[in-house]
DSSP file (Angstrom, degrees, kcal/mol; ACC not computed):
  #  RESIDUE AA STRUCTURE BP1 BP2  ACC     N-H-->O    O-->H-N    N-H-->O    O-->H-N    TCO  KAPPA ALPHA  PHI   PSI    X-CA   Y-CA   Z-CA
    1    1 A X              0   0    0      0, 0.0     2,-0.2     0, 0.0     3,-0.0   0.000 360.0 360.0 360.0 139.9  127.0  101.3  132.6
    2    2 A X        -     0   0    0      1,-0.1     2,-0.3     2,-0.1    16,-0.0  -0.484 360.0 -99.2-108.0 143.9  128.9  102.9  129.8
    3    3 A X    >>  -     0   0    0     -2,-0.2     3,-2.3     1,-0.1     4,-2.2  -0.647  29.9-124.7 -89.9 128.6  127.9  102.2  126.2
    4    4 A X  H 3> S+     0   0    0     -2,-0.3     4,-2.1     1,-0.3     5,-0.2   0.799 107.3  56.7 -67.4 -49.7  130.1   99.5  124.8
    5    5 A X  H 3> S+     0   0    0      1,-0.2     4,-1.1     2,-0.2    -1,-0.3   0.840 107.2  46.6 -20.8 -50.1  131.1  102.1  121.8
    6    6 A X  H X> S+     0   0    0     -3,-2.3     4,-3.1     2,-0.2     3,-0.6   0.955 107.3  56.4 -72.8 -52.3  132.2  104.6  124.0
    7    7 A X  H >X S+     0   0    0     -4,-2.2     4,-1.9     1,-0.3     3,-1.2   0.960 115.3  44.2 -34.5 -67.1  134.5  101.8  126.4
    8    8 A X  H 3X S+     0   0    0     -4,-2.1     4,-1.0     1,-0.2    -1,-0.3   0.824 109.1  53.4 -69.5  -1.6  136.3  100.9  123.1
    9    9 A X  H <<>S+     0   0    0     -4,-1.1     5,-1.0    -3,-0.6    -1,-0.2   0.862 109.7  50.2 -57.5 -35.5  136.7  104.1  122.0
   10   10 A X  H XX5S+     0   0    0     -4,-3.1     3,-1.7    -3,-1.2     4,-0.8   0.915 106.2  52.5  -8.1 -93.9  138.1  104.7  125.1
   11   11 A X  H 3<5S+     0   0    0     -4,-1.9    -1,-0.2     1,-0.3    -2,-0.1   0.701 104.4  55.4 -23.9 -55.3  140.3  102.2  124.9
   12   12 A X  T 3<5S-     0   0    0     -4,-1.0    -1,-0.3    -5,-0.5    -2,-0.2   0.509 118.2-107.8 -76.8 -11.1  141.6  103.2  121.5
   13   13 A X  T <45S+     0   0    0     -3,-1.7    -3,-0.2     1,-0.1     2,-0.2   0.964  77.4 134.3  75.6  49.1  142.4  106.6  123.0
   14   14 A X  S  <<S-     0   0    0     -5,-1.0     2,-0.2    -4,-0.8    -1,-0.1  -0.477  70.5 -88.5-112.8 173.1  139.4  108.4  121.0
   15   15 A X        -     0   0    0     -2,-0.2    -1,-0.0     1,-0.0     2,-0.0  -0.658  54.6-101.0 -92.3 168.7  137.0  111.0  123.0
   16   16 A X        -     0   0    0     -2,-0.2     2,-0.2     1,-0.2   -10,-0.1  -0.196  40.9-142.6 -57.9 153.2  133.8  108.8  124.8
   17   17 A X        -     0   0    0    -14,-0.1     2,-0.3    -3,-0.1    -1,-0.2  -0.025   8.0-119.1 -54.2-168.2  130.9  109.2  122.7
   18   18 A X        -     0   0    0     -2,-0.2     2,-0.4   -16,-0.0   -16,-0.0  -0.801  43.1 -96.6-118.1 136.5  127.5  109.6  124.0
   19   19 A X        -     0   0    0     -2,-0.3   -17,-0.0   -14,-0.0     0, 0.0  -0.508  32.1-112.2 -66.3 136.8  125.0  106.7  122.8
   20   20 A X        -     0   0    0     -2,-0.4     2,-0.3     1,-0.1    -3,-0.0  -0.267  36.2-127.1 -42.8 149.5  122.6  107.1  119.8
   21   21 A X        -     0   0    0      1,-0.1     2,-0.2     2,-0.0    -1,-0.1  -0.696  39.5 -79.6 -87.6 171.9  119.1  107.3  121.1
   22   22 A X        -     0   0    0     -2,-0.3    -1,-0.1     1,-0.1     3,-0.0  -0.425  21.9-154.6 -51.6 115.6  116.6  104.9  119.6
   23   23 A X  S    S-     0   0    0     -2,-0.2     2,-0.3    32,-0.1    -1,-0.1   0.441  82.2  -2.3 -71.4  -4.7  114.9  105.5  116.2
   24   24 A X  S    S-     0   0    0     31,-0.1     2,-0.2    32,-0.0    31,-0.2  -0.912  70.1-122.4-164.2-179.7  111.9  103.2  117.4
   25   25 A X  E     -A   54   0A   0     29,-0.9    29,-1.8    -2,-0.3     2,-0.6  -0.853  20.5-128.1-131.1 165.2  110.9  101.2  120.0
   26   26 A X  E     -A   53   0A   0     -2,-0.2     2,-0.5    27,-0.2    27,-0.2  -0.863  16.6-171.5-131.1 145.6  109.9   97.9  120.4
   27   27 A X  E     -A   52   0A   0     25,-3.6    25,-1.6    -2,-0.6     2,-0.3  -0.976  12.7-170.5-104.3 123.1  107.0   95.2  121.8
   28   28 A X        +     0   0    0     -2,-0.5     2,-0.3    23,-0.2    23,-0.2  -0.651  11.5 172.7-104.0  91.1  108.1   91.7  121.7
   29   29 A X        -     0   0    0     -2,-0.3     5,-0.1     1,-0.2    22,-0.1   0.163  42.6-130.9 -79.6  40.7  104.7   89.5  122.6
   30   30 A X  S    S+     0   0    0     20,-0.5    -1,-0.2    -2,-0.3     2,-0.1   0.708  76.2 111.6  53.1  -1.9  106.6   86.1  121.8
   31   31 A X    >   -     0   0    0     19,-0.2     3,-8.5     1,-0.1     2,-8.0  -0.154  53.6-174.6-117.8  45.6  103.5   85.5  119.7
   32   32 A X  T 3  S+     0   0    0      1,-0.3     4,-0.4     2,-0.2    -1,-0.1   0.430 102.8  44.1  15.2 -21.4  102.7   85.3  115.9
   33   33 A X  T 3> S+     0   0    0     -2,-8.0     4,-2.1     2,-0.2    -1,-0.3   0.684 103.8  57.9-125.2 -32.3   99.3   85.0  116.6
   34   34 A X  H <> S+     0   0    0     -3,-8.5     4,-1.3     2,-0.2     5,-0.3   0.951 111.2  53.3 -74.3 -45.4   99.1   87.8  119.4
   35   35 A X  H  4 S+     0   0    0     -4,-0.4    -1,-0.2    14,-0.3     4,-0.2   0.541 105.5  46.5  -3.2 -60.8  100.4   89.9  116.4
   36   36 A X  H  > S+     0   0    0     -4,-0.4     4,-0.6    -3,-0.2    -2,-0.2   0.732 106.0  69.0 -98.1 -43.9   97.7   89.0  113.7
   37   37 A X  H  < S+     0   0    0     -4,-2.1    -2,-0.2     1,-0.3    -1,-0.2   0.885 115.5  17.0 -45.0 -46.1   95.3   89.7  116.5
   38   38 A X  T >X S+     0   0    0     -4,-1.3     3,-3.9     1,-0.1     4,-1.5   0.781  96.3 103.3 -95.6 -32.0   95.9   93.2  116.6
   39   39 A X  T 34 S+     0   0    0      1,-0.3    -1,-0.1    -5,-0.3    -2,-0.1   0.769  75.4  57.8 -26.6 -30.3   97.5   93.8  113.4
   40   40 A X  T 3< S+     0   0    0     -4,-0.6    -1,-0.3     1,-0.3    -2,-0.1   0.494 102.5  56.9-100.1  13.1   94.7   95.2  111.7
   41   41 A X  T <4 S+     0   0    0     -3,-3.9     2,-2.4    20,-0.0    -2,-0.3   0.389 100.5  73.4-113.5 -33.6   94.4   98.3  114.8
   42   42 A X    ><  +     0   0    0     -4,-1.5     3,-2.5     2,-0.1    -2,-0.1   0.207  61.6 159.2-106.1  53.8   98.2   99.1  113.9
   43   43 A X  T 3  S+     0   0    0     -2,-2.4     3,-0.1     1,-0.3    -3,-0.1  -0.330  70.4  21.9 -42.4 120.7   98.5  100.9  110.5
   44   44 A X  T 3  S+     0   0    0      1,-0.3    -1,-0.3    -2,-0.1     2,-0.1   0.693  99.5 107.8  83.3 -11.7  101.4  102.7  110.0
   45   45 A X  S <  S-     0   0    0     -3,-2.5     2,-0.5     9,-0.0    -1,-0.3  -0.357  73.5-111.1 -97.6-166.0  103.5  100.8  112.5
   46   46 A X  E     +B   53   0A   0      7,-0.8     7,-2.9    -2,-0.1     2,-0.3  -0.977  43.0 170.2-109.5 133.0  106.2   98.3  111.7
   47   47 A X  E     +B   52   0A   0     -2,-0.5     2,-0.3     5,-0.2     5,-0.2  -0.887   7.1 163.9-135.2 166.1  105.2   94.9  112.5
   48   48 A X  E >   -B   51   0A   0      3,-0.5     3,-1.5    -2,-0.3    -2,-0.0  -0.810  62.7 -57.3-166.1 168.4  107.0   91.2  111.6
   49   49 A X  T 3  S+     0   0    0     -2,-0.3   -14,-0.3     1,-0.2   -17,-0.2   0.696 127.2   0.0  -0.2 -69.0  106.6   87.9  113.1
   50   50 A X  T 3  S+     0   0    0      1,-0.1   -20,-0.5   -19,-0.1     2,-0.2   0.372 117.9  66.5-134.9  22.3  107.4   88.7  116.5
   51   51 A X  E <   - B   0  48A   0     -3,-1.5    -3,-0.5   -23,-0.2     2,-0.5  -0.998  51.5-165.4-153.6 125.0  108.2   92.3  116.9
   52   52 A X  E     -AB  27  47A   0    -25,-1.6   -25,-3.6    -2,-0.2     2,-0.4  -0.966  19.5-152.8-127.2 150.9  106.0   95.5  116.5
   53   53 A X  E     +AB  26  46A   0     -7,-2.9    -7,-0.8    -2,-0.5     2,-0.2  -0.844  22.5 153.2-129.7 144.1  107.6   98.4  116.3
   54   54 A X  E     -A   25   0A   0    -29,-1.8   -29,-0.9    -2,-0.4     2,-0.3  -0.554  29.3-117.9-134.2-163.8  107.0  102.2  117.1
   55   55 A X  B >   -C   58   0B   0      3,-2.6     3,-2.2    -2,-0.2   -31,-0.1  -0.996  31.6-108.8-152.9 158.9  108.5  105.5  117.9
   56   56 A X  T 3  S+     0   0    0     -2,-0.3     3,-0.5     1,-0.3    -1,-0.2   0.942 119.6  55.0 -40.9 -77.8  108.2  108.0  121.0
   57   57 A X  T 3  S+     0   0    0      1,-0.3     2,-0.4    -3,-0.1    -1,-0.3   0.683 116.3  27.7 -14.5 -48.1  106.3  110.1  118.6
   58   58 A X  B <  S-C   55   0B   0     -3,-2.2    -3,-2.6     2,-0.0    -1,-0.3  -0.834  86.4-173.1-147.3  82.1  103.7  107.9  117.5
   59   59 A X        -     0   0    0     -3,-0.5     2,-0.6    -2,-0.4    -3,-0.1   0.056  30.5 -91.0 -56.3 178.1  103.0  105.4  120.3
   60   60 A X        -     0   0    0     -6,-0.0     5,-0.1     2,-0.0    -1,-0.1  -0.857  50.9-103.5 -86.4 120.6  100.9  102.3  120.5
   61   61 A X     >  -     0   0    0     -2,-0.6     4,-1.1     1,-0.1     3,-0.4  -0.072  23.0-118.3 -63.1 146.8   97.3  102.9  121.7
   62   62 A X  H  > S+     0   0    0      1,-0.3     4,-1.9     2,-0.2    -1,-0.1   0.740 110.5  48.9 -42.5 -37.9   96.4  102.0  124.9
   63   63 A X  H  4 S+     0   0    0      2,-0.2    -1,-0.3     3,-0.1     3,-0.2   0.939 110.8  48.1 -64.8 -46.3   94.0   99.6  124.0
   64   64 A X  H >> S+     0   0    0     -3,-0.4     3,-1.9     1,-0.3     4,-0.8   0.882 109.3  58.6 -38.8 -79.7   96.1   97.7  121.6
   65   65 A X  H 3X S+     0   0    0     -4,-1.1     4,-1.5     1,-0.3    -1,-0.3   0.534 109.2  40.4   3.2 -64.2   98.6   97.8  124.2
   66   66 A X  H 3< S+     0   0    0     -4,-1.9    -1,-0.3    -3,-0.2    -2,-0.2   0.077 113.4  54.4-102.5  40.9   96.5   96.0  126.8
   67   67 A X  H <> S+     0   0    0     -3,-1.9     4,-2.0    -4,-0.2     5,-0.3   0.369 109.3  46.7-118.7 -35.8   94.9   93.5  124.3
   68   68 A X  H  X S+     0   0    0     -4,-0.8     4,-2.9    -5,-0.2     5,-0.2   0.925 114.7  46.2 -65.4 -47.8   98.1   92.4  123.2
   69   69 A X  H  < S+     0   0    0     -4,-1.5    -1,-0.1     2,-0.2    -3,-0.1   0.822 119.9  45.5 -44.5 -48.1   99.1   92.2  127.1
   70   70 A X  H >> S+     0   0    0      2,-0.2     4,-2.8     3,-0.2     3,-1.0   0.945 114.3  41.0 -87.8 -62.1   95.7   90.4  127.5
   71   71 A X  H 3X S+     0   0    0     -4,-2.0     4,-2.3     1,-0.2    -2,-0.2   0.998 113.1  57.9 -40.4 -71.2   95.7   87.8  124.4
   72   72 A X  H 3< S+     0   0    0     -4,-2.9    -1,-0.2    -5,-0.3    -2,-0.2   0.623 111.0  46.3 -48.6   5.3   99.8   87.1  125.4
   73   73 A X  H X> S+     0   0    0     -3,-1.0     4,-2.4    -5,-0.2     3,-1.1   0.723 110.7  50.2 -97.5 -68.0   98.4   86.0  129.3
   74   74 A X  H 3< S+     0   0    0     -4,-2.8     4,-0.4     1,-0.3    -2,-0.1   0.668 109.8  45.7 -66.2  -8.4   95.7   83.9  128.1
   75   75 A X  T 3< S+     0   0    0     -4,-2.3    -1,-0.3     2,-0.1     3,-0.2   0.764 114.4  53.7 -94.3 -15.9   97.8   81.8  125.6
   76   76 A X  T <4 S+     0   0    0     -3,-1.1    -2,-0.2     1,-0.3    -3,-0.1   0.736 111.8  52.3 -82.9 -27.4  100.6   81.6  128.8
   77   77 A X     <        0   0    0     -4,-2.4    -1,-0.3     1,-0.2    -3,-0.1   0.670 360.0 360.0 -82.1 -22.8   97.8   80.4  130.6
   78   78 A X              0   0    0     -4,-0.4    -1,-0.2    -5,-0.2    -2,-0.1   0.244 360.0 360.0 -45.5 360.0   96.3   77.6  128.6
């Protein structure tokens, strides 16, 4: 699928682009709570409300990773 910049550049009779890659990456656990759980293992990341954020470079550790995974299950489960 062609990156909706490029189509309407297209369109407009411009050359295609290529898409930007990503300056971060993102977890969403739906969860405030799953968040503050971990929060205080991710230093240095970007966190808000319901979104932590990282980069290709500086990943999330594996443990976090499956402790957030683990906490977001057991509230799903309740």
């Amino acid at each position: 699928m062609a990156h909706k910049g490029a189509a309407l550049a297209a369109k407009a009779g411009a050359a295609p682009r290529a898409p930007r890659p990503a300056k971060h990456l993102s977890v969403f656990p739906f969860s405030p709570a799953v968040i503050d759980a971990v929060a205080g293992r991710l230093e240095g990341y970007s966190l808000s409300k319901g979104t932590i954020r990282f980069t290709a470079a500086h990943p999330l550790p594996d443990d976090v990773l499956e402790d957030i995974v683990r906490l977001r299950r057991a509230e799903i489960l309740k």
